[in-house]
N, C-alpha and C positions, 0 to 999 in steps of 0.2 A: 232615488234613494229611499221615499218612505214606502214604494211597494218591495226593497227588498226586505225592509225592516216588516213588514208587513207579514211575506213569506218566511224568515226566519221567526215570529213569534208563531207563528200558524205551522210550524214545525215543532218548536218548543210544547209548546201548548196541546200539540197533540201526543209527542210522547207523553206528556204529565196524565193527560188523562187515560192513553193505553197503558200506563203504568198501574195506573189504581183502577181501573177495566181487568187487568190481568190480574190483580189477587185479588178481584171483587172487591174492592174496597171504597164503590165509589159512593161519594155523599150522598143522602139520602136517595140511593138506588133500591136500598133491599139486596134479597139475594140474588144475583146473575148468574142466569142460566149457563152451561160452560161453551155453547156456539158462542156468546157475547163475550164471554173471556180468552175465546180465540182468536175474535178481532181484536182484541186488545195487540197480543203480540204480532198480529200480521198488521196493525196498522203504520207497523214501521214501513213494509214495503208499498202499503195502498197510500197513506197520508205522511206521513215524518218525511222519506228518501224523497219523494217527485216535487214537494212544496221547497224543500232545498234545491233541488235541478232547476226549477222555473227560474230561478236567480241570474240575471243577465245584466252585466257580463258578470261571470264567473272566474276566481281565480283556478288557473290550470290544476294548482294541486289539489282545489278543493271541488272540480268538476272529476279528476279524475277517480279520488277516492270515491266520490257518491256513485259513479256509473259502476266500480267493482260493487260498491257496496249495495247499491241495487240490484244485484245478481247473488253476493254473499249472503242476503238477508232470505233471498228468494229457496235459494239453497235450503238455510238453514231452518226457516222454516216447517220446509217440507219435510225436512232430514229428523229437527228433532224430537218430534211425539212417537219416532220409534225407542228412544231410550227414555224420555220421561213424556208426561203425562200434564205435568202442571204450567201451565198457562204463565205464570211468573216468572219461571227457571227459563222457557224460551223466549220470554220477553227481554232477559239479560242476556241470554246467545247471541240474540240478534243484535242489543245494543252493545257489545262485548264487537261483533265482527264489523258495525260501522266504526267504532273507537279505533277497530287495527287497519281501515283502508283508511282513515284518517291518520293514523300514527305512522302509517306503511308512505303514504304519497307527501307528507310533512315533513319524513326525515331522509328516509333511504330511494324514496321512490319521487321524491323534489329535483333532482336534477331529469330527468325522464320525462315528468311531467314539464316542467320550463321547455326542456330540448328535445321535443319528441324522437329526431335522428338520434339521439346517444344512443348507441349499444355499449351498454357494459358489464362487468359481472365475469366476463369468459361469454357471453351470450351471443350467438351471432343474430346480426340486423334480420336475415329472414327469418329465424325463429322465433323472436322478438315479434315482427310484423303481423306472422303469423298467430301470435297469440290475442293482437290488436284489433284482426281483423275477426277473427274470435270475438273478442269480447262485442266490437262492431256490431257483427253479427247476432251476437247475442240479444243485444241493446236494441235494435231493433224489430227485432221480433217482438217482443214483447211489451214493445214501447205503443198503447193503445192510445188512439186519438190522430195517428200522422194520415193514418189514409190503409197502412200499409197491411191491417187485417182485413182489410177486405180486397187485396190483393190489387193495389193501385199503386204503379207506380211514383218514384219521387217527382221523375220530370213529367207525370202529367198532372195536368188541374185539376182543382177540386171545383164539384158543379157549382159553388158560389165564386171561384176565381173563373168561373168561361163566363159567368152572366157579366160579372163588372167587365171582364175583356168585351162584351159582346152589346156591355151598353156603352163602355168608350168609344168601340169604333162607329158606333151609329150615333152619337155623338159629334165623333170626328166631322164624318162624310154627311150629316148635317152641315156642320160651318163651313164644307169646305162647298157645298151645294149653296148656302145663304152669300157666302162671301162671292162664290162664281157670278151667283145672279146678280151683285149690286155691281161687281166691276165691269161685268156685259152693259149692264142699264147704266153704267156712269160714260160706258165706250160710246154705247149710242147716243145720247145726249153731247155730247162734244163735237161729232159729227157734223 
């Protein structure tokens, strides 16, 4: 419980400061450069969305809205220094499109999220799927840390999971090598 409360402040606490990041407003900073004003508003996608996701267990509606909204912000992002310029205006785009997969997966998108088989809407299940395995797809590309940029797959290990496998079984066939010797040496003595 106190590391999700942990994560959730560690989410709060970074939009407050990408917020006054983005209109340079931060306490005794001086003025910021505009690269630094740009993290502000991309800190949504780098620190606010992932310190939510690390939350285990998660409720379904609110894993589901942060994985769109991890790709929304990603978007948005990128999308909008073509029509504005200022570091604050996109800092509310992006808090603006977490607000609506939170508002989207809360209301209309809550039965989905609970039941993932629903198809409804007029929607058929494979087009539905298809947009899941999308996002899926999405999600994991981009998702750094699992292994998979550097082109490893899921089911294989990661070089710290072969060493523990590789000192359990020696390990193992140690005791099973110590145990063989004492019940040979207990056989012979009975003899």
């Amino acid at each position: 419980v106190w590391l999700r409360t942990v994560f959730r402040a560690q989410s709060l606490l970074s939009a407050m400061v990408s917020l006054l990041v983005s209109y340079d407003a931060l306490p005794g900073a001086g003025h910021l450069d505009i690269g630094v004003r740009v993290l502000g508003f991309w800190s949504w996608w780098l620190f606010t969305i992932p310190s939510l996701r690390s939350i285990k267990p998660l409720d379904p509606r609110e894993k589901g809205a942060l994985n769109w909204a991890f790709l929304a912000v990603l978007f948005v992002s990128v999308g909008a220094p073509v029509l504005t310029k200022d570091p604050g205006t996109i800092w509310w785009l992006d808090a603006g499109s977490v607000a609506l997969c939170y508002a989207y997966f809360y209301t209309l998108g809550a039965d989905r999220a609970l039941n993932p088989s629903m198809a409804g809407d007029g929607e058929s299940s494979g087009e539905r799927n298809g947009v899941e395995r999308a996002l899926k797809f999405a999600l994991k590309a981009i998702d750094f840390g699992s292994g998979v940029e550097r082109g490893q797959r899921s089911t294989e290990a990661t070089a710290i999971e072969r060493k523990l496998e590789q000192a359990i079984e020696q390990r193992a066939s140690e005791a099973v090598s110590t145990t063989g010797t004492k019940s040979t040496t207990k056989s012979d003595t009975s003899e």
